[in-house]
C-alpha positions as CSV (number, residue, x, y, z in Angstrom):
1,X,0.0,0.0,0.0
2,X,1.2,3.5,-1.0
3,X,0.7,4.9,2.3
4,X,2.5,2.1,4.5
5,X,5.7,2.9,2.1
6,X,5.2,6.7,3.4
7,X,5.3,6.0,6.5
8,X,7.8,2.9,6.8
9,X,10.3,5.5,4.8
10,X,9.5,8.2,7.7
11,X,10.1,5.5,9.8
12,X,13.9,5.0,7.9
13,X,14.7,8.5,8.1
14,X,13.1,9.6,11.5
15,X,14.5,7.8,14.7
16,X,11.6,7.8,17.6
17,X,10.5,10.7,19.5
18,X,11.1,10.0,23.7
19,X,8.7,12.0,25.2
20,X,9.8,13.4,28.6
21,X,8.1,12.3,31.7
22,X,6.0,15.2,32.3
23,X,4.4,14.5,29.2
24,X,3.9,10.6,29.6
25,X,0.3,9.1,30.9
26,X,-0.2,6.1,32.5
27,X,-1.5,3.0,29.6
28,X,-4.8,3.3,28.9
29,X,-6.3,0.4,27.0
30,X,-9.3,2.0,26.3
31,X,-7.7,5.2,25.4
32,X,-9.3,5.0,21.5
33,X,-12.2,2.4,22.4
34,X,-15.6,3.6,20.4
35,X,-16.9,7.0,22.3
36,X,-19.8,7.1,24.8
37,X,-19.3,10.0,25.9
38,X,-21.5,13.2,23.4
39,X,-19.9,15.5,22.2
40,X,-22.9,18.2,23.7
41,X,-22.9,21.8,24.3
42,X,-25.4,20.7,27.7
43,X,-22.0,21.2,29.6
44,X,-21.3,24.6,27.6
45,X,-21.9,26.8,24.8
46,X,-25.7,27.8,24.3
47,X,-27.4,25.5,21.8
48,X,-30.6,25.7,19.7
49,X,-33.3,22.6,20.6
50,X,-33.4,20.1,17.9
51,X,-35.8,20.5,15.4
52,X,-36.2,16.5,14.9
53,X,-36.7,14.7,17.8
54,X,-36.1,11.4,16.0
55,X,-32.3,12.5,15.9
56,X,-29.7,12.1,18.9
57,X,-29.1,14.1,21.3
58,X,-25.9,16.5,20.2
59,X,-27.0,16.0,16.5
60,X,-29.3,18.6,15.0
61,X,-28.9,20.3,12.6
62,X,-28.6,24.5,13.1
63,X,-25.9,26.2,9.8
64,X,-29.5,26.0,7.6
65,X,-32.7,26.4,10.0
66,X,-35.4,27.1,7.0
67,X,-34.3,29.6,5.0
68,X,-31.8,31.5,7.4
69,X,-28.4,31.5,6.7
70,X,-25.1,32.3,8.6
71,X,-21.8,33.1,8.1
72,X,-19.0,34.0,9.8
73,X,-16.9,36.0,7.7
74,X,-13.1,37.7,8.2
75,X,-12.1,40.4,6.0
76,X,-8.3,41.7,5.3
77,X,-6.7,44.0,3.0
78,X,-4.5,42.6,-0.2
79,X,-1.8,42.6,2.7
80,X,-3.2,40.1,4.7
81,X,-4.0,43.0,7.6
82,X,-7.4,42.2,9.3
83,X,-10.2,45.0,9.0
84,X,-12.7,46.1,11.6
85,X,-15.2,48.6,11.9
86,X,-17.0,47.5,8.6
87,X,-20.7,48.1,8.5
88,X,-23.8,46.5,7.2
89,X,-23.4,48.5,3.9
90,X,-19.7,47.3,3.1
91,X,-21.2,43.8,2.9
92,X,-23.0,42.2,-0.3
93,X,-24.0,38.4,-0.5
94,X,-24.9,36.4,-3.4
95,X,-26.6,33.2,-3.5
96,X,-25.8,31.8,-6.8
97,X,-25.3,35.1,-8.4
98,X,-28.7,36.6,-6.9
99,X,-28.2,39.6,-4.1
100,X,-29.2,38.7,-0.6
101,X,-30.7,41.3,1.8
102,X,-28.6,41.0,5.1
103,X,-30.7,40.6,8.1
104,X,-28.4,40.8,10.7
105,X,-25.3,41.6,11.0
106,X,-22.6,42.0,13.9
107,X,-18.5,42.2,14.7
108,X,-17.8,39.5,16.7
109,X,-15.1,39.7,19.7
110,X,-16.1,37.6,21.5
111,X,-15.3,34.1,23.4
112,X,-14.7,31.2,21.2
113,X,-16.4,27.5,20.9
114,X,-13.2,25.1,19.5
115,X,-12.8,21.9,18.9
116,X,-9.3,20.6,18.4
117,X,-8.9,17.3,16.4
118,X,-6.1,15.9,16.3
119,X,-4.7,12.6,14.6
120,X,-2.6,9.9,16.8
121,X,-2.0,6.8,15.4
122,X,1.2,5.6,14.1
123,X,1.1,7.8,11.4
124,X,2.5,10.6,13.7
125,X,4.7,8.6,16.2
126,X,7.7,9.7,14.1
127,X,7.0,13.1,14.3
128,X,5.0,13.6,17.9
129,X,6.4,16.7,18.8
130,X,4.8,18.2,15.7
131,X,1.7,17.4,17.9
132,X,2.8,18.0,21.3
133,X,3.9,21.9,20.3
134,X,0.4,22.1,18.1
135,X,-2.2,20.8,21.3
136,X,0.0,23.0,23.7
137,X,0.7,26.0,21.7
138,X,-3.4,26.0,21.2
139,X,-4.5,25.5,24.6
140,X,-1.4,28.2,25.9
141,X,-3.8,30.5,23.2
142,X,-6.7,30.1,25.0
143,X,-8.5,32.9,26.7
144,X,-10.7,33.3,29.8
145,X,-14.1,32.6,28.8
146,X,-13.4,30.1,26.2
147,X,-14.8,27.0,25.4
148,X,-13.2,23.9,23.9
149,X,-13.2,19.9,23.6
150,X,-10.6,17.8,22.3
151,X,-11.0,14.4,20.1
152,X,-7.9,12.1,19.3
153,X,-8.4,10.0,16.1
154,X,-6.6,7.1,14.6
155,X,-9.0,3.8,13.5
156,X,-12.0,6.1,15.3
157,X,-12.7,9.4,16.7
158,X,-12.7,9.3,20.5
159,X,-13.8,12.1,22.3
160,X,-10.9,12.9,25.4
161,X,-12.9,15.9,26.7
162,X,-16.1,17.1,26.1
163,X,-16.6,21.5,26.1
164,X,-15.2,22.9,29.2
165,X,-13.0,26.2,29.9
166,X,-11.2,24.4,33.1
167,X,-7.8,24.6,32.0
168,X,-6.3,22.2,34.1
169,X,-8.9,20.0,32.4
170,X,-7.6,20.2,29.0
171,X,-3.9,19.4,30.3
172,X,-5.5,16.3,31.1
173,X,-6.7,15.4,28.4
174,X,-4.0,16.3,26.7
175,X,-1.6,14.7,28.4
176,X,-3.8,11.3,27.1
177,X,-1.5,11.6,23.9
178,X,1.0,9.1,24.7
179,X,1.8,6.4,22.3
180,X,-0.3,5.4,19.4
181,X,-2.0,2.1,19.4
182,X,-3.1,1.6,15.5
183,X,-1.5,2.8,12.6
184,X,-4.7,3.9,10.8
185,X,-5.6,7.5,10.6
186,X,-9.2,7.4,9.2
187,X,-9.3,11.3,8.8
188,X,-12.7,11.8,6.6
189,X,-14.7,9.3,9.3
190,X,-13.1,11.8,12.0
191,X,-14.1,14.6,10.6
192,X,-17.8,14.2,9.7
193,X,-18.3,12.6,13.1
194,X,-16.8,15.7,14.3
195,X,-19.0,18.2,12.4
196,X,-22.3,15.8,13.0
197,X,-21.2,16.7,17.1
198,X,-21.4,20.3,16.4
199,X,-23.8,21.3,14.7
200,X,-26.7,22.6,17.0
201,X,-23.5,24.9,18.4
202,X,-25.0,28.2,18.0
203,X,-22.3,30.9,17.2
204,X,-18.8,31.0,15.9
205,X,-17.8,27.7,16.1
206,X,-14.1,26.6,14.9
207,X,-12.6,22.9,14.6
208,X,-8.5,22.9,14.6
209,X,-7.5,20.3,12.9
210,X,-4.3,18.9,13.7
211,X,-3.4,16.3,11.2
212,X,-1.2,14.7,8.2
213,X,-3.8,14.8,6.4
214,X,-3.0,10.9,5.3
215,X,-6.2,8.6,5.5
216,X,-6.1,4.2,5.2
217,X,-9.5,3.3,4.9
218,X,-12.1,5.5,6.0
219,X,-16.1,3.7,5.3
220,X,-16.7,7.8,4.4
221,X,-15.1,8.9,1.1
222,X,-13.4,12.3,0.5
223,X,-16.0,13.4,-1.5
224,X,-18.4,12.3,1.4
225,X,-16.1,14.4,3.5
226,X,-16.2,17.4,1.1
227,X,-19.7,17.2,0.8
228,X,-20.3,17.3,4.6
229,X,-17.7,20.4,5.1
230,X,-20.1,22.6,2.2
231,X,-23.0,22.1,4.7
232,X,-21.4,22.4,8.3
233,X,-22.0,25.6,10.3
234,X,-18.4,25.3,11.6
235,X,-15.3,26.4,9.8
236,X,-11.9,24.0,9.8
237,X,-8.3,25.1,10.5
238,X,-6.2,23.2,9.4
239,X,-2.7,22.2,11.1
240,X,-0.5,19.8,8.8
241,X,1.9,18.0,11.3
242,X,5.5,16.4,9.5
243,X,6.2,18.8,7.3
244,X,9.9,19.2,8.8
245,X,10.5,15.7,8.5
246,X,9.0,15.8,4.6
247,X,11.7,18.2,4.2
248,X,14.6,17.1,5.3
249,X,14.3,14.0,3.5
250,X,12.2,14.8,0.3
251,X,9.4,13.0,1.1
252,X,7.3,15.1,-1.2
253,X,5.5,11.9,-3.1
254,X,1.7,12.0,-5.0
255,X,0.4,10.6,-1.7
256,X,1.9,13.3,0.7
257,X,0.7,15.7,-1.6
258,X,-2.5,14.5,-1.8
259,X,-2.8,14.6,2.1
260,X,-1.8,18.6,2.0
261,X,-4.9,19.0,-0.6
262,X,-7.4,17.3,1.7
263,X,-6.5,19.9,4.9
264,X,-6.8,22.7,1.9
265,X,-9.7,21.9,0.8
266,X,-11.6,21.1,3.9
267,X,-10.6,24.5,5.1
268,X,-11.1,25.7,2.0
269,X,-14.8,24.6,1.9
270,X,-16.0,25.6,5.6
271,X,-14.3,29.4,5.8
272,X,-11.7,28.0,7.5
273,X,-7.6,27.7,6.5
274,X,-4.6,25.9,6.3
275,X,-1.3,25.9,7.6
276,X,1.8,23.8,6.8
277,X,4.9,24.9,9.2
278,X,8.3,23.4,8.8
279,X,9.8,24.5,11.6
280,X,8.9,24.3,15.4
281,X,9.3,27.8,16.0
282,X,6.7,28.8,13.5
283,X,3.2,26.7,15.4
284,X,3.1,29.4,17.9
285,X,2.4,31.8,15.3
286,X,0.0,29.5,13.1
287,X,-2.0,29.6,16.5
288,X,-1.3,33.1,17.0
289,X,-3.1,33.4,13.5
290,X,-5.8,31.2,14.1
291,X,-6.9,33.1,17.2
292,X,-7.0,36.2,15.4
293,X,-9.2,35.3,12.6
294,X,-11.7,33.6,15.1
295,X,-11.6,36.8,17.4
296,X,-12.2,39.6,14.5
297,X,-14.8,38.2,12.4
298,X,-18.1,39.3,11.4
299,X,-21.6,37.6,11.8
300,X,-23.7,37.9,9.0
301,X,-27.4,36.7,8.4
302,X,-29.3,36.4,5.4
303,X,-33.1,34.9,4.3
304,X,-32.5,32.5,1.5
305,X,-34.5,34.5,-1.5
306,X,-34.7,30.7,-3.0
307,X,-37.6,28.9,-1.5
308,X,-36.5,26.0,-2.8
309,X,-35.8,22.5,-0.6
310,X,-34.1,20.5,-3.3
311,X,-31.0,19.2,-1.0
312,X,-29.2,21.1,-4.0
313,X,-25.5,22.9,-3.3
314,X,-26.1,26.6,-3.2
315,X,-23.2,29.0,-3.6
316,X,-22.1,31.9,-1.4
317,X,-20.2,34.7,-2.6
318,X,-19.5,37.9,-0.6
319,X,-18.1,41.0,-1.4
320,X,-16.9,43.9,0.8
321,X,-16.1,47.3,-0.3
322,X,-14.6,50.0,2.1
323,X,-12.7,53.2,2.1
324,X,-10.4,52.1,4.7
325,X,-7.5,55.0,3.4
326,X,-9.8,57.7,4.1
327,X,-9.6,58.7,0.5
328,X,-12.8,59.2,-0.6
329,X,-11.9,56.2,-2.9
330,X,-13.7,52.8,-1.7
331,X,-11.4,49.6,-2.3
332,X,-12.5,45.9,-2.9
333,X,-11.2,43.9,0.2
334,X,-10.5,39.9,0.6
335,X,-13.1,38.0,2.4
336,X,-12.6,34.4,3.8
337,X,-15.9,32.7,4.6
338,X,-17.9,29.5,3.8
339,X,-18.3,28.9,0.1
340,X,-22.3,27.9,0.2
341,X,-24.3,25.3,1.9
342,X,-26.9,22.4,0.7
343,X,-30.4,23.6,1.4
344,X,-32.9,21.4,3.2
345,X,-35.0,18.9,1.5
346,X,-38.2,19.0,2.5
């Protein structure tokens, strides 16, 4: 298999990682065992009630309720500098080419509601501290008042914490990462289970995904995965984990390469981004970034002029215009938000 020669080279080029003892947890068998525990915003962030009771508890739907849409939007200048202090008139939105009348609008600074995925099988083992300076560089990020839960994926998704904003907490659950037990990373499974958890999350809601972007055998396909990421109220970050060991040894194959296109696209599709450091020195600034964008975007609401609930893939394009130089002289500005959504079938 392609993917066993990827990672029996890293294992070749890459001697083992000894983590020090700080960082070591006792063996837990049951560590990546099938999750009972929900991934529900009861022990958090405020939630909408499910519209079908026939779902689970922790599952309903909220990113299309009817025909209201939101969409958490960040807006720069051709610099990459962010821009506040926009108003309801610097915003257009388009649903498949047709103008949208935006009915609500609002900056957000607020607290935020995170998720951080992150992959652990043997996969990484070669290249742990990748991880270890991406879960603790995160969690160092983390303000009063915010909420996050943490899932560690390899065969399956296991939920290690559900929300909570006790710090010491988090170390814990952290601290869980110790040494892979399967060498399967089923990344699209862990995904869409992870976007299935949150959506009745009201809000700005953000999954960090901390990953190789690699998958064995997943039952749910990429384009499963891509499919699930155009409706999900929740935008992915993407952390790519190895690149420094890729580049030392040239391990830049069609299969690596195809990994770095998955993390794109997923963020690509939700709103979100993607980062691939080389270096150690540079996660602290990925997070750095990350934190920013979730802390200066703006909320934005519109009523779906298509009455339509054909299950069909509707595209979003928005536009802002501002005269941020004070010129008199308004200048088109780069906005990074979700690129549509499937509407409802009825």
């Amino acid at each position: 298999m392609k993917i066993a020669g990827v990672v029996l080279a890293l294992a070749i080029c890459f001697p083992a990682v000894i983590l020090p003892e700080s960082f070591r947890a006792p063996a837990d068998p049951a560590l990546f065992a099938p999750a009972a525990l929900p991934l529900s915003p009861a022990q958090g962030p405020p939630s909408k009630k499910a519209s079908d009771q026939d779902k689970p508890k922790g599952q309903a739907a909220i990113s299309v309720s009817v025909d209201l849409v939101n969409l958490q939007a960040l807006v720069t200048d051709k610099k990459g500098n962010i821009i506040t202090g926009l108003k309801p008139e610097n915003f257009t939105i388009y649903e498949d080419n047709v103008k949208q009348e935006i009915s609500h609008f609002a900056p957000v600074d607020a607290a935020t509601t995170t998720v951080l995925l992150v992959e652990f099988s043997k996969m990484i083992e070669y290249f742990i501290e990748d991880v270890w300076n991406s879960v603790y560089t995160f969690a160092a990020s983390l303000r009063k008042g915010d909420w996050v839960a943490v899932i560690g994926y390899d065969i399956r998704p296991t939920i290690l914490t559900d929300f909570t904003q006790n710090r010491n907490q988090l170390y814990e659950a952290l601290s869980r990462f110790n040494t892979p037990a399967f060498r399967e990373s089923n990344l699209c499974d862990a995904l869409i289970y992870t976007l299935d958890r949150v959506e009745e999350i009201d809000g700005k809601v953000a999954i960090i995904l901390v990953a190789t972007g690699l998958d064995t055998f997943s039952r749910n396909t990429y384009d499963d995965a891509l499919k699930k990421c155009k409706s999900a109220n929740a935008s992915v970050y993407a952390v790519s984990v190895g690149q420094s060991v890729r580049l030392r040894y040239n391990l830049d194959d069609i299969t690596l390469l195809m990994a770095d296109n998955r993390l794109r696209s997923f963020a690509e599709f939700t709103g979100g981004d993607a980062f691939f450091p080389r270096f150690p020195a540079e996660f602290s600034g990925v997070f750095k970034d990350i934190s920013s964008s979730l802390r200066n975007q703006y909320s934005l609401g519109y009523v779906s002029s298509n009455p339509k609930r054909d299950g069909k893939l509707r595209k979003i394009r928005v536009e802002v215009k501002a005269d941020i130089n004070n010129d008199g002289k308004p200048l088109a500005l780069k906005v990074q938000t979700r690129q549509g959504y499937i509407a409802r079938e009825k």
